[in-house]
N, C-alpha and C positions, 0 to 999 in steps of 0.2 A: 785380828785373828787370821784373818786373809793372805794377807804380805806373811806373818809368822810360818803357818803352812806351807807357801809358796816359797820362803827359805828353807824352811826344813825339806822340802821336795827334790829343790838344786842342792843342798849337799852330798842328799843320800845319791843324787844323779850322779855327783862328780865323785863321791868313794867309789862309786861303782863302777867308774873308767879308770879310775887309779887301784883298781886291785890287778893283783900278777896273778899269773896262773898257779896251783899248785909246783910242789917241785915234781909228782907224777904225772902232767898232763904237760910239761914241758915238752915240745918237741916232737908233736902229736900230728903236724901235717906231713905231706907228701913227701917221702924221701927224693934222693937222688938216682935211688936205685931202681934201671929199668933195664926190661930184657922182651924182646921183639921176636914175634915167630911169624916169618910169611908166609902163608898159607898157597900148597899147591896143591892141585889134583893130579890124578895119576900121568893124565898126559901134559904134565910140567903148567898147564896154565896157571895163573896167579888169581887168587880170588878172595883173598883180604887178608888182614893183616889181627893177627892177637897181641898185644901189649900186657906186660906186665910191671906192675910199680908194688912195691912195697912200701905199705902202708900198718897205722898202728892196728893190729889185730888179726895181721895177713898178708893174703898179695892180694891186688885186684888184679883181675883180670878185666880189656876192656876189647871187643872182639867188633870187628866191623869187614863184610863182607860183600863181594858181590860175584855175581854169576855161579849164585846156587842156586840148587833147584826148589823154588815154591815149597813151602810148607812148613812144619817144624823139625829141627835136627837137635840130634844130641851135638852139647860140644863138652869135652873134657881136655883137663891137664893127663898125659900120659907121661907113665915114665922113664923113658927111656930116648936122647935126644939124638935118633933114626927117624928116617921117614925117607925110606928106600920102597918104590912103586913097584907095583902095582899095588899092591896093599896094603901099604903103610903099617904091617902087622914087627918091623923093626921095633915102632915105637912103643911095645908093649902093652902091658897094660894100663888102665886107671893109676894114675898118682896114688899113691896109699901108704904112706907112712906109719900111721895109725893102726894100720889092719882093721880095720874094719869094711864093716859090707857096703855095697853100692846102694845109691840114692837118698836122698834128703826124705824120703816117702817107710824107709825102712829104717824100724828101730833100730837098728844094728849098725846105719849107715851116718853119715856119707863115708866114702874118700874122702882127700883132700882134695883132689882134683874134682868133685863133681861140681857142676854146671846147673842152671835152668835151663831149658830147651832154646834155643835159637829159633826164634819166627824168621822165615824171609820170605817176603813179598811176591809178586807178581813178578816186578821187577827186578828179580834175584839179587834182592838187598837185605841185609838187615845187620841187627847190632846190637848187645848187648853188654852189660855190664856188671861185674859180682863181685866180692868177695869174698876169697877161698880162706875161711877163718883158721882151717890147722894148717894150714901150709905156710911152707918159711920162704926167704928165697934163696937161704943157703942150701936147703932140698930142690928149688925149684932148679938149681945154678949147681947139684952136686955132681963130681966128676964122671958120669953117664949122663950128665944133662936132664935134658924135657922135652917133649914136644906136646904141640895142638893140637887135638883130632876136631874136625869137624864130620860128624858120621852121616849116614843116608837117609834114617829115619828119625823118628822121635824119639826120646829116652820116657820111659815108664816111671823113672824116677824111685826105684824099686825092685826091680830084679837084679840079682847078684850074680854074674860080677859087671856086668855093662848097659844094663838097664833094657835091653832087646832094641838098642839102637841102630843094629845092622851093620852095613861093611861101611869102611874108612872113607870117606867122599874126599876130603883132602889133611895136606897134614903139615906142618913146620917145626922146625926146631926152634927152640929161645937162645937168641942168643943178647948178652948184654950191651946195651947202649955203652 
């Protein structure tokens, strides 16, 4: 009875590495498609880098930073791919394809482009990662482009239209790999 079991256990093991995936979940990892925004602040210094990859159900975004200031920051997709200083206000508004209102917190919301807060450190680091589930990246990549904001303060995740995140701290355009 033992051995019997112990066969019927390795077959069902090995049907189970010889199934294919459906033909809908074909092709379900990380594309090719990526598109980079380096992030500056108003007096040109560099202070990280946002990455974008298109993935199934979205774009990620994957945002890594240093030499900002301690605390939590809004970061969003905007839409418009400016980012002319001092205040980065070229680059428009929130991504919103959709129209809908700002923040993951508000019925009515997100953008596309809305973000979780950005923590950084002590040591004016930090990093994040999300995916932007209405966003395409043939929106993200459309002929006016995109850009990064990382803002001054924290986003409320809930007021409309930019969550009372404050003024622009730095900004980049995407551009594709």
């Amino acid at each position: 009875m033992k051995t019997h079991l112990a066969l019927l256990a390795a077959t069902g093991l090995m049907a189970a590495c010889t199934q294919t995936a459906p033909a809908d979940m074909a092709g379900t990892s990380q594309s090719d498609r990526v598109a980079t925004a380096n992030l500056r602040t108003a007096t040109n210094a560099s202070v990280g880098t946002a990455t974008a990859t298109e993935v199934p159900g979205g774009v990620r975004i994957a945002l890594t930073v240093n030499g900002v200031p301690q605390g939590p920051h809004g970061v969003h997709v905007h839409t418009t791919g400016r980012c002319d200083a001092p205040d980065f206000t070229t680059a428009g508004g929130h991504w919103n394809p959709t129209s809908m209102q700002h923040g993951s917190k508000n019925p009515a919301g997100p953008h596309a482009g809305d973000m979780p807060n950005l923590l950084v450190g002590t040591d004016g680091t930090g990093s994040i990662e999300f995916t932007l589930p209405s966003g395409t990246f043939e929106g993200l990549l459309d002929a006016d482009g995109s850009a990064f904001v990382v803002h001054a303060g924290a986003d409320d995740l809930m007021t409309d239209p930019s969550g009372n995140s404050g003024g622009r701290f730095a900004c980049g355009v995407f551009n594709a790999a």
